[in-house]
N, C-alpha and C positions, 0 to 999 in steps of 0.2 A: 446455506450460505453463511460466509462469517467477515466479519471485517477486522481487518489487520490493521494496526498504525504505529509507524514505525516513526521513530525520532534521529531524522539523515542529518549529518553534519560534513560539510566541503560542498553544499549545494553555492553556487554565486549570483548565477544567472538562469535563465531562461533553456539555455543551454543544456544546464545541469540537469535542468530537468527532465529535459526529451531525453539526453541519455537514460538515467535513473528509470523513467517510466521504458523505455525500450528493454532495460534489462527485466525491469518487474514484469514486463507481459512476456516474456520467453519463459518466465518461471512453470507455468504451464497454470491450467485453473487459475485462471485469471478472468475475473467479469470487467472489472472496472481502477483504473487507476487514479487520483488523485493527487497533484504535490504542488506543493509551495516551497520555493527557497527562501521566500523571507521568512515565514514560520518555519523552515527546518523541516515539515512533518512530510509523510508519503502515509496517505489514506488507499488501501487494496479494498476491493469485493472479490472475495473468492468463491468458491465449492467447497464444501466442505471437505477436509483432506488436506486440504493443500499446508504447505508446510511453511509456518510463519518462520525455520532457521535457513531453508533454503533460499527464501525471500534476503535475510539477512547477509547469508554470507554471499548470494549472487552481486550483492550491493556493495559490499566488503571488497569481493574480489576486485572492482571496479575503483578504488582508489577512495570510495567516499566512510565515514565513519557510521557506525550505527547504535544509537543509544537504546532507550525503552520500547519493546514491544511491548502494544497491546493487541491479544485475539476477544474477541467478541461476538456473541452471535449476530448475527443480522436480522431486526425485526420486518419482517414483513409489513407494508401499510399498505393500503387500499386506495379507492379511487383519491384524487385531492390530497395524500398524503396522510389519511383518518389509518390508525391503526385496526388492521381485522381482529376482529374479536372470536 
């Protein structure tokens, strides 16, 4: 798994966001979406694979801007949120 975050700009409302997330879960390996329009950011869980420019430009296409990715891996934690060792 990896987390993606991506830095959206033309989000305004609440609106923006359900599209945004509508388009990020068509990207396909998709766990989980994440976003704020006041912070700008759209947080992804993906599968490994998946493609943080495809993420980008699906969002692109869509009229909104896209600044800094970051990929990262996803740590795995355990019961309570303790990280497995």
């Amino acid at each position: 798994m990896i987390i993606i975050t991506l830095d959206v700009e033309g989000m305004h409302c609440g609106m923006c966001e359900t599209h945004v997330n509508d388009v990020v879960r068509r990207a396909g390996g998709i766990k989980k979406v994440k976003l704020s329009h006041i912070k700008g950011k759209t947080r992804v869980v993906a599968e490994d694979g998946t493609s943080a420019e495809l993420i980008k430009l699906a969002i692109e296409k869509q009229g909104y801007g896209v600044g800094k990715v970051v990929v990262q891996p996803c740590e795995k934690r355990g019961l309570f949120g303790r990280r497995k060792q």
